[in-house]
Every structure is written in C-alpha cells, then in structure tokens.
N, C-alpha and C positions, 0 to 999 in steps of 0.2 A: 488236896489237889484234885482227887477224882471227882468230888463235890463240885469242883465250880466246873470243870470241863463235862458233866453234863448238865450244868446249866447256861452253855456256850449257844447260841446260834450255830447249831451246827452246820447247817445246810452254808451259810454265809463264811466259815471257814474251809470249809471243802470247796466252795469258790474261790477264797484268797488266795489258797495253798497250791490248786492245778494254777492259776492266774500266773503266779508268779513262777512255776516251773516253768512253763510255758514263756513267758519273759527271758528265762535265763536262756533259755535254747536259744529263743530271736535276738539276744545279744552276742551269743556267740556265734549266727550265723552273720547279721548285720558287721560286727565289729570286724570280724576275724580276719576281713582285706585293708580294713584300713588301719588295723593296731601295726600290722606288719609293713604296709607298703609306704605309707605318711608317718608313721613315730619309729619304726623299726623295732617292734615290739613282737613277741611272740604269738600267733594268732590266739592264742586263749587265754590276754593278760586280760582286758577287758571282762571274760567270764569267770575270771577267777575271782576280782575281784568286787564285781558282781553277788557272785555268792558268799562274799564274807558280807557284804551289808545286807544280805537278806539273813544272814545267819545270825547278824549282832541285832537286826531287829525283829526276827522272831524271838530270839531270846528276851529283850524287852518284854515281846509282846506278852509275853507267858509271866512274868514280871507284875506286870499293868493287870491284866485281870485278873490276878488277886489282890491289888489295893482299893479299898472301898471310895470310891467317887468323893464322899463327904471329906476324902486328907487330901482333896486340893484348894478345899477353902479360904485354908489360913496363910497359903503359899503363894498364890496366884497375883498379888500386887510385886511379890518380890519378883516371882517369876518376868512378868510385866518391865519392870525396871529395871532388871536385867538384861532382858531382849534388847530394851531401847538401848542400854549405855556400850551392849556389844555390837548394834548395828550402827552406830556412831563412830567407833572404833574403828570399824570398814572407812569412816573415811582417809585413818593414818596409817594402820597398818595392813588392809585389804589389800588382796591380789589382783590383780588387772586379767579377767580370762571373757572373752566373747564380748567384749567392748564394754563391761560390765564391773566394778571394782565392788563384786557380791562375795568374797572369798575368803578364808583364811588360809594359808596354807601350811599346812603342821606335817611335816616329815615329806612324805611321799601322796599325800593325802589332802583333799582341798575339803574343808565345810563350811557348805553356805548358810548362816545364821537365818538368812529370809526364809528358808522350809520351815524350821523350827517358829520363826513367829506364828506361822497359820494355827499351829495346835497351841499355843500358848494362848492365845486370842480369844481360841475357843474357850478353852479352860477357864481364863478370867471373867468373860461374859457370862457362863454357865454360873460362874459360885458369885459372882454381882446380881442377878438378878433373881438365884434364889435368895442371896437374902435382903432384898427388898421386893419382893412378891408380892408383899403387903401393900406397898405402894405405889405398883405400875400404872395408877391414873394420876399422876404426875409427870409431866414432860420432862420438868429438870434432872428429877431422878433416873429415868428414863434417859435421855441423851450424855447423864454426866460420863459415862466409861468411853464413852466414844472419843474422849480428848486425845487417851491415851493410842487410840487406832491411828486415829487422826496420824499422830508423831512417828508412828511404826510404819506407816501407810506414805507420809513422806520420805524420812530415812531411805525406806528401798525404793520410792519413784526415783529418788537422787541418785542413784546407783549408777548407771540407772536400771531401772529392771521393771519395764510397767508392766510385763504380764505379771509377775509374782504381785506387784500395787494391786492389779487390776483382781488378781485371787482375793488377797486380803478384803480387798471393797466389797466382793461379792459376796465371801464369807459373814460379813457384817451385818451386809443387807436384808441377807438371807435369814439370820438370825431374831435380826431388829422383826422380821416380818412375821413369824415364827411365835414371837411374845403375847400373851391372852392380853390384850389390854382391850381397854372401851371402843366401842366403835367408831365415835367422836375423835376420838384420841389417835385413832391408828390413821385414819383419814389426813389428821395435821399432821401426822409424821410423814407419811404418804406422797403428802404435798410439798413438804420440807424437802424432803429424800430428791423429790422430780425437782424441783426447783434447784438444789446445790446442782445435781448434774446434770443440766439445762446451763447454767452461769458454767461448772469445769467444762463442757462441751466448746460453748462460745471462745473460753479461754485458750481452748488446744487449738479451735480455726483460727482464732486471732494472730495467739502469740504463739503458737506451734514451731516459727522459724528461730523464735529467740531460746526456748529452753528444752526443744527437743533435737536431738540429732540427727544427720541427714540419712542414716541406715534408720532410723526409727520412723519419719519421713517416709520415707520411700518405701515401708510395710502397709500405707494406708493406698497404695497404687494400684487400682485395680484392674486395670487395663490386663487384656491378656499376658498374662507371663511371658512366654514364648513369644512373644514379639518383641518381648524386649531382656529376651535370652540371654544379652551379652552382657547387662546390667547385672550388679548384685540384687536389686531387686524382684529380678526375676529368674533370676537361675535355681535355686533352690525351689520352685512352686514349680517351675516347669518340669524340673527332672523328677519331682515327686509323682505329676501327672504320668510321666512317662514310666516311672513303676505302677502303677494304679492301670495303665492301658497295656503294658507287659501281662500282668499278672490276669488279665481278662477273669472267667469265672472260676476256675480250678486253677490256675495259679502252672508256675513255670518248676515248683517240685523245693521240697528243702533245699537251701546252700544254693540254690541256683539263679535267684538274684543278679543281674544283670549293674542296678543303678547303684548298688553296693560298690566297685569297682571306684572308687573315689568320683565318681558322677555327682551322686546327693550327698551334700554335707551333711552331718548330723544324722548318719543311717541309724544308729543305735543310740539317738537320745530321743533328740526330738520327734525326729523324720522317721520313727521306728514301724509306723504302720502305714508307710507305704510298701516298707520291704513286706510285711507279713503279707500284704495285698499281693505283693508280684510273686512272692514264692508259693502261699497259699490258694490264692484265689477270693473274689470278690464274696463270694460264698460264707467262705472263713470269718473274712470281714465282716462282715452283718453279722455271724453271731459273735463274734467277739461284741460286736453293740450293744447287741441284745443281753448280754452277759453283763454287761456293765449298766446297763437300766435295773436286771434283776439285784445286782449286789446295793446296786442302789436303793430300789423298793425295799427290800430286806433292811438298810439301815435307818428309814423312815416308818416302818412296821415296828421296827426296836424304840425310837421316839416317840413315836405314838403307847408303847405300852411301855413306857416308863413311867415308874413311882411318884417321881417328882420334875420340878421344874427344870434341876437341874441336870438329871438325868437326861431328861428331855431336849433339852438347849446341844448338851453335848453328842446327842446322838443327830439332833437336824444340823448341827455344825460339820463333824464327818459326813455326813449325805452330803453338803452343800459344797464339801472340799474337794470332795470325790466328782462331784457333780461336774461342777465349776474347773475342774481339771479336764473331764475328759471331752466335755463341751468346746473346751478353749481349744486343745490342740488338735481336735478333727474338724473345727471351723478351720483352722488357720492353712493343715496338710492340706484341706481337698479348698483349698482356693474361696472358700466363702465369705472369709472374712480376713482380717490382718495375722501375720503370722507375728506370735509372741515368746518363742522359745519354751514354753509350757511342757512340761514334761508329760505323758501317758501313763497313769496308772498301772504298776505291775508289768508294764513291760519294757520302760526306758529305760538305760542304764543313771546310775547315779545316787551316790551314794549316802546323802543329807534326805535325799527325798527319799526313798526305799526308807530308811532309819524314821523319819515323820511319819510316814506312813503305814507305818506295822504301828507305833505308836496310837495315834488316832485311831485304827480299828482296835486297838487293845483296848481304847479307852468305850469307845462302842461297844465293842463284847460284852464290859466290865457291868457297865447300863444293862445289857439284857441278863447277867446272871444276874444284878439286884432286883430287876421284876419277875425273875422268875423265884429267886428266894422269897420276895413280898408275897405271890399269887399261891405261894406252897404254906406260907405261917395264914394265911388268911384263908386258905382252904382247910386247915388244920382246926382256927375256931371255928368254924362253920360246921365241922364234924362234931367239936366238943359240945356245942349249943343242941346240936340233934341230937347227943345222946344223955345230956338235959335234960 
C-alpha cells in the first residue's frame, strides 16, 4: 500500500482532499436553514450525510488505486449493458424527484444511476479503443461503440435530465477528439460530429414545444431574470445574482448568508456557489476557479504521461468530466447560459455524484501510479545497460 501511495499524484489529492472539506463545511452552512425550516430536519442532517458519501467514496477510492487499469477490459461491455437495462428500469420503478424520474429510492436513500453512467462510459471507451488501436484509420471501428452512448445518452434525455445528456455528449466528444487517428480521418469525424449537432440543434428550435417541457423551456429565457422574478424561470437566477452582489469582494463572513434563508432554492446542491460568493467573497470565488483549472491541468498532465492508450482515454475522460461539470454549472449560476441542475464538483451535496466522483479520480490516480511504475522499470534498464 505505501508503494502505490507514493506513486499517487500527490499535489492533485491534497487538492481533492481540502476541496471536499471545504464542501462539507459549505453544506452545512448552505443546508442548515433549510433542512430545518422546509423538511424539519435537524440542521446538520444534510452534513451528516454528506460525509458518509465522502466517506464510502474515499474508501472506494483507495479501493480503485490498487486495481490495475488492464481488469477493466474484460468487464466493461457488461458494465455497459448493465447501465442500459438499469436506466430503462427508471422508467417502471424510478422515483419522481425535481420533475425528473432519475431515482431509485432504497431505504432512506435515493441513487441516481445517470452519475454512474458517466464513469462507466469512460471505462468502456478507454478498454474499446485500446484494443483496437491498431485500427483507428477505420471510421466503422471508430464510431462502432458510440451505438451504445447513443442509448445511454437517450434513456436519461428521457428522464428527463438534459444536463446529465448533455455531460454524457460531452464526455464523448471529448474523448472521440482525444484519439491519435489520421488527419483525414479526424476532419470526417469533425464534420460528422458538427453536422449531427447542427440537425439535434434545428431539432430542439423546431420541435422543442412537442418533447420538451415547459420548466425546460423556460431555461433557454434569457431576458433578465429579475424582470421576470415572479416566474419560475426567473426566480432562482435572480436570487443567485443577489447572493453574488451580497457577497461583494470579501463576502458577508461564514453562516451569514442572507439567500440561504429559503430565498434560492437549491442553496446546497446546485446553487451552492453563490452561497460561497455571498459568505466568502468574490475573491474566494475566483480561486476556487482557479483551483479547479489547476486540478484540471493536473488530470490532463496524468493523460499525457500515460503508458498507454487506455490509460490515456481514461485520464482525458476524468478531466473532461470534471471539466464539463464545472463549466456547465457556473455558466448556468451567473446567468450566462441555461441553468441545467448540474452539480459542482466537491462542493454540492449529493450522494451518487460525490460516490462517481471519488471513483473517476481513483481511476485517474490509478493511470499515474502505472506511469510512474513504467518510468521507474524503464529508468531501471537504463541503469543496467550503463553498467553493461
């Protein structure tokens, strides 16, 4: 055990580790009026529970970096078909929670299967295309694993749930872009890729009143929030603005949160970093940004110095998850683009995604202790050959 923990990225889990402390305190400072005053709940049920899903997923995660990358090979089709027949399942026995039937719900406890797709996604793409590496200047080869996104990628648009769709697509994408193929080749994919979502574009202006709903609707609104306050479509973007202008540069002090107070819905999920804005300060804010570029850099520095392809795949899949999370919900909080429910890395409550997401960096980690095992045997003949 002490062997792979100092072949960890360290610097990148001494980020994970303050991140998520840090979360836990902004859950129970966000949560703690509204466990008690809207559910009648004790103020610190929310952080309690909280900390068991950071608890069962750092244990994973310690778990995951000692399995060698190469034992998801032979698993990952089942994995796959799995995913699909339990997100299918949501359509008979799912829970109904945020207009959304994403749920199970097992005791006291809800788990949403769509978090879990994203890392299984990866996982399958990563062990598909190492082992046809040999023939990535073939299209069919190349676009055949995408059937199975495809179907995953439906399932929870039908939920409905398009920001989780819209993660999956992106993870994809990101991926598909990611792949050493010909330059000819990436061009036709390139153009494929803009061309589908040019036609689902046309699709959503056309037909957006027949198969979307009118709260989904009404997130593409862009008119100022606050003018249309009294709307569900704007109340939530206004009262976030109004923590964000509370919290000016140094912020109004811990616990002292003003739009916590059942003002902004979703203080400790979604809408969790406006509260850090109003209690912290806009200051805070920006590095926490910046903090999340660097944990980023770091998992695209781990892809880049991976062994192999699939190494590789799975380490630009976590950067792309991470990425593509934390992009989506500070477009959505500061009003720049449609708000999607998206959770925030490390700091939202929620306990499928915290559990995915110690997961995925475990699977990351696991990538840089095998390039650093590889870069330690290969510095090894290098010595035996000098002294040759």
């Amino acid at each position: 055990m002490k062997k792979v923990f100092s072949k960890l990225d360290k610097t990148l889990l001494l980020m994970i580790i303050a991140f998520f402390i840090f979360g836990l305190v902004m859950v129970l400072s966000a949560s703690s009026m509204e466990s008690y005053m809207r559910y009648g709940y004790g103020p610190y049920h929310y952080f309690y529970r909280q900390a068991l899903f950071i608890g069962i997923g750092f244990f994973l995660f310690l778990i995951i970096i000692h399995i060698p990358t190469k034992a998801y090979r032979g698993i990952t089709y089942l994995l796959m078909i799995g995913i699909i027949l339990v997100l299918g399942a949501l359509n008979v026995y799912g829970h109904v929670a945020k207009s959304a039937q994403s749920w199970f719900k097992v005791g006291g406890l809800s788990i949403q299967p769509s978090e879990f797709a994203k890392v299984i996604i990866i996982l399958f793409l990563a062990a598909y295309y190492e082992k046809k590496k040999e023939d990535l200047d073939n299209f069919n080869i190349l676009i055949r694993p995408l059937i199975l996104v495809i179907i995953i990628f439906g399932l929870v648009a039908t939920q409905p749930d398009l920001g989780t769709a819209l993660i999956i697509g992106g993870i994809t994408f990101l991926i598909f872009m990611s792949l050493p193929v010909p330059r000819k080749l990436s061009r036709k994919i390139s153009l494929s890729i803009v061309g589908i979502t040019l036609v689902g574009i046309c699709a959503l202006l056309v037909g957006s009143k027949y198969f979307l709903k009118s709260y989904q609707l009404e997130r593409f609104n862009f008119k100022d929030p606050c003018l249309r306050y009294q709307d569900d479509s704007g109340y939530q973007l206004c009262n976030s603005f109004i923590a964000f202008k509370n919290g000016g540069v140094t912020g109004q002090g811990i616990g002292k949160s003003t739009q916590k107070y059942l003002y902004l819905p979703e203080s400790y999920t979604d809408f969790i970093f406006p509260i850090i804005v109003e209690e912290w300060g806009a200051i805070v804010g920006i590095i926490i940004v910046f903090c999340y570029l660097f944990i980023i850099y770091r998992l695209y520095k781990i892809a880049r110095r991976a062994v192999n392809l699939q190494g590789s795949i799975l380490a630009y899949g976590v950067c792309a998850y991470l990425f593509l999370h934390v992009s989506i919900n500070l477009i959505g909080v500061m009003g720049i683009g449609p708000l999607t429910g998206v959770p925030l890395p490390f700091l939202s409550y929620g306990g499928s995604y915290v559990i995915s997401l110690f997961v995925s960096l475990g699977i990351a980690e696991r990538v840089s202790v095998e390039s650093a095992y590889h870069k330690e045997r290969e510095n090894k003949k290098k010595a035996k050959k000098r002294k040759s």
